[in-house]
DRENPA-3360 file (N, C-alpha, C; in nm, 2 decimals, always signed):
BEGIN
1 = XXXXXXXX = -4.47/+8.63/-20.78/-4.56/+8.73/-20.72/-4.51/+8.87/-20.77 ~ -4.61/+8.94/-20.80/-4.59/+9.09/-20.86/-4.54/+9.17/-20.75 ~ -4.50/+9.26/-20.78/-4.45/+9.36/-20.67/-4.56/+9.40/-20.59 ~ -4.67/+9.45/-20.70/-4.78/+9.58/-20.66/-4.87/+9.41/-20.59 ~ -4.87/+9.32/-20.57/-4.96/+9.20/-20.51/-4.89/+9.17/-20.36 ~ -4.72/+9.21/-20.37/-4.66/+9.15/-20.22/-4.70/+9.31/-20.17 ~ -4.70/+9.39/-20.17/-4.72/+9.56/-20.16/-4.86/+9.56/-20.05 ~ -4.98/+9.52/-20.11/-5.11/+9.53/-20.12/-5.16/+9.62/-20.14;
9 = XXXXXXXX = -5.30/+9.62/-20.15/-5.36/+9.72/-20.20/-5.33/+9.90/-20.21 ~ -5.29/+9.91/-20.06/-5.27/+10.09/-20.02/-5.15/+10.12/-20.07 ~ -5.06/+9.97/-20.09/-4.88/+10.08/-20.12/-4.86/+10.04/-20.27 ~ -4.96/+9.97/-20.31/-4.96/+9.92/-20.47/-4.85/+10.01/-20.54 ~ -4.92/+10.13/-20.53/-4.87/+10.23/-20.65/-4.76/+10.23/-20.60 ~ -4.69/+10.31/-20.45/-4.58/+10.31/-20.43/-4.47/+10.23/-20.41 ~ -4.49/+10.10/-20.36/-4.42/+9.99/-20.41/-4.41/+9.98/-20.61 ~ -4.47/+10.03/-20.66/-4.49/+9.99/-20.84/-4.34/+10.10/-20.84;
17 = XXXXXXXX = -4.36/+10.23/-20.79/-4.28/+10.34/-20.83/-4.17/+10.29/-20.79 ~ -4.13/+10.28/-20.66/-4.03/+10.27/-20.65/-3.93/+10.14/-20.67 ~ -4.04/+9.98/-20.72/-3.96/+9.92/-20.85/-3.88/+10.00/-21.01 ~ -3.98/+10.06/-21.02/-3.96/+10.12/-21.16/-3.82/+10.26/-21.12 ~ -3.82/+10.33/-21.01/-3.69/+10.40/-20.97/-3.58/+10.30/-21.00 ~ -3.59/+10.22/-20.90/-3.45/+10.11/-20.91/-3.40/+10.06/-21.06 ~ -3.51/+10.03/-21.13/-3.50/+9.99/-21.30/-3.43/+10.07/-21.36 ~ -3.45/+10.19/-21.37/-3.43/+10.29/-21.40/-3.26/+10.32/-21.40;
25 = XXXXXXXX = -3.21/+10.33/-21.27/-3.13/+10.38/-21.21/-3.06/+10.25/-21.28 ~ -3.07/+10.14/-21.28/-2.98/+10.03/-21.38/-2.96/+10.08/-21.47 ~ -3.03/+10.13/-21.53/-3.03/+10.17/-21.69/-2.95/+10.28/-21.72 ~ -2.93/+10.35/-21.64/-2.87/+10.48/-21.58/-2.68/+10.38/-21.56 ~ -2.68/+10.29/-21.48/-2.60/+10.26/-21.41/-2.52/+10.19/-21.51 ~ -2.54/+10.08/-21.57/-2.48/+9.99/-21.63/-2.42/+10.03/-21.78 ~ -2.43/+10.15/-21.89/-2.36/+10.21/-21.97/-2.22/+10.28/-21.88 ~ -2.27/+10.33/-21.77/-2.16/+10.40/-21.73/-2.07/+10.31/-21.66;
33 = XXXXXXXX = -2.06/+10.19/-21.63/-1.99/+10.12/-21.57/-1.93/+10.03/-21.64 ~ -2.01/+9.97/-21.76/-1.92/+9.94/-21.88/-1.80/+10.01/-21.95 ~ -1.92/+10.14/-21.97/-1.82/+10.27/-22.05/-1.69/+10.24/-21.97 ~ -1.67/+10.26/-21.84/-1.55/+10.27/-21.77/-1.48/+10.21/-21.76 ~ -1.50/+10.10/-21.76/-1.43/+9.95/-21.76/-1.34/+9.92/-21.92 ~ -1.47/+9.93/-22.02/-1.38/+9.96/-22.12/-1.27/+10.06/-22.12 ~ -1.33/+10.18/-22.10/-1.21/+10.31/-22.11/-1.07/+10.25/-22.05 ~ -1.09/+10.21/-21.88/-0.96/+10.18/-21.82/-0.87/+10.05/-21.89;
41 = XXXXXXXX = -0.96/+9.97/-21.95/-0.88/+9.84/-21.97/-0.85/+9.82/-22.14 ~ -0.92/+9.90/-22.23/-0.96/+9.87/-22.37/-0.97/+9.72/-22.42 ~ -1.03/+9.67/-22.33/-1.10/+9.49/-22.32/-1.21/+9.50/-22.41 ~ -1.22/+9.49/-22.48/-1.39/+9.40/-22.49/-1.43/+9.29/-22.43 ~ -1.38/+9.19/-22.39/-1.41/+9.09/-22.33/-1.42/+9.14/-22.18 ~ -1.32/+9.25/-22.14/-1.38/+9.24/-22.00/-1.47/+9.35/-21.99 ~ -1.54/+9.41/-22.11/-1.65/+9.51/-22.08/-1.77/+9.40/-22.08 ~ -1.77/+9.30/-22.16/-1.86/+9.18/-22.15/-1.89/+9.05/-22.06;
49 = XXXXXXXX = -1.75/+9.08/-21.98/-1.79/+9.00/-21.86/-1.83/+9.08/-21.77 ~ -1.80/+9.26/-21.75/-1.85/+9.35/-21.65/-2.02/+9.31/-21.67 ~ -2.09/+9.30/-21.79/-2.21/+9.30/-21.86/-2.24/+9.18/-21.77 ~ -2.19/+9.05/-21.82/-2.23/+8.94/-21.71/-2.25/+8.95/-21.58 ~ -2.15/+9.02/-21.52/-2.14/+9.00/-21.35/-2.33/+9.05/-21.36 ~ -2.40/+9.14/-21.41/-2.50/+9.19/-21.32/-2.61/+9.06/-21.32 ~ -2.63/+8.98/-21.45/-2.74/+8.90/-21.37/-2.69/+8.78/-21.28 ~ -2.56/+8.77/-21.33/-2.49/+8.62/-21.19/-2.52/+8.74/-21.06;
57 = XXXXXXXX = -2.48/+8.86/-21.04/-2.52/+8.89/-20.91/-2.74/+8.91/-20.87 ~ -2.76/+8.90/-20.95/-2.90/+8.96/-20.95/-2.97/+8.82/-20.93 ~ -2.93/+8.68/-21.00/-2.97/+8.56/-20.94/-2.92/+8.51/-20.78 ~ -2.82/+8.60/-20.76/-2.77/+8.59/-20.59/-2.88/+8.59/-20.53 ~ -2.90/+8.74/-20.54/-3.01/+8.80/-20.49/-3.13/+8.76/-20.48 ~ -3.19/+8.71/-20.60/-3.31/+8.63/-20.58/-3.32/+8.52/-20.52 ~ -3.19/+8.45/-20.52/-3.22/+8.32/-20.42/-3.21/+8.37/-20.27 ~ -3.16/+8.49/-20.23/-3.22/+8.52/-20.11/-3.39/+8.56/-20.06;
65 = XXXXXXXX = -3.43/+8.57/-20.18/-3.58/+8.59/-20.19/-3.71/+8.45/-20.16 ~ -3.73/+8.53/-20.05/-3.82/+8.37/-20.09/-3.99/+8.39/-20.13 ~ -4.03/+8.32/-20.21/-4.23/+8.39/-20.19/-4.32/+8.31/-20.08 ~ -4.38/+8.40/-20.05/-4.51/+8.39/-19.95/-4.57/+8.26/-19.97 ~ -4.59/+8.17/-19.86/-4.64/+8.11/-19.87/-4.82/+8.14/-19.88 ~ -4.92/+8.04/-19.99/-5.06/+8.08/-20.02/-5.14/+8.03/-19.89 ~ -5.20/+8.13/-19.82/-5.28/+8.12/-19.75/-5.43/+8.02/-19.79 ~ -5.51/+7.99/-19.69/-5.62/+7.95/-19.76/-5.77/+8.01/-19.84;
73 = XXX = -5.75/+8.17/-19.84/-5.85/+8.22/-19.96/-5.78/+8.30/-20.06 ~ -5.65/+8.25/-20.07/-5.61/+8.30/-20.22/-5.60/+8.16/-20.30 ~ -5.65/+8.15/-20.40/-5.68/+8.08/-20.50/-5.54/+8.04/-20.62;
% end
């Protein structure tokens, strides 16, 4: 299910925006937290497992997600 679809129609946009904040703010987030990790440890391997932890934690998270069950006039 889309964001702007679990949202509905009136918070579409703003439910859309403030996915795309959070995205963002990763992208923001995850150079600087590598950078650091490297800096403190001069690992590559542990700048690339820092790189792993985010989608093993981001599948956490989804499985606390659950979707909507379909009513009977959504198709």
């Amino acid at each position: 299910m889309m964001v702007a679809d679990a949202a509905g129609p009136a918070l579409a946009g703003s439910a859309t925006g403030l996915t795309n904040a959070f995205w963002q703010l990763g992208s923001v987030a995850v150079p600087l937290v590598v950078g650091a990790v490297f800096q403190s440890t001069h690992s590559f391997p542990a700048a690339f497992m820092t790189l792993a932890i985010g989608p093993i934690f981001a599948v956490a998270l989804l499985l606390a997600v659950g979707e909507a069950k379909p009513t009977l006039n959504e198709e």
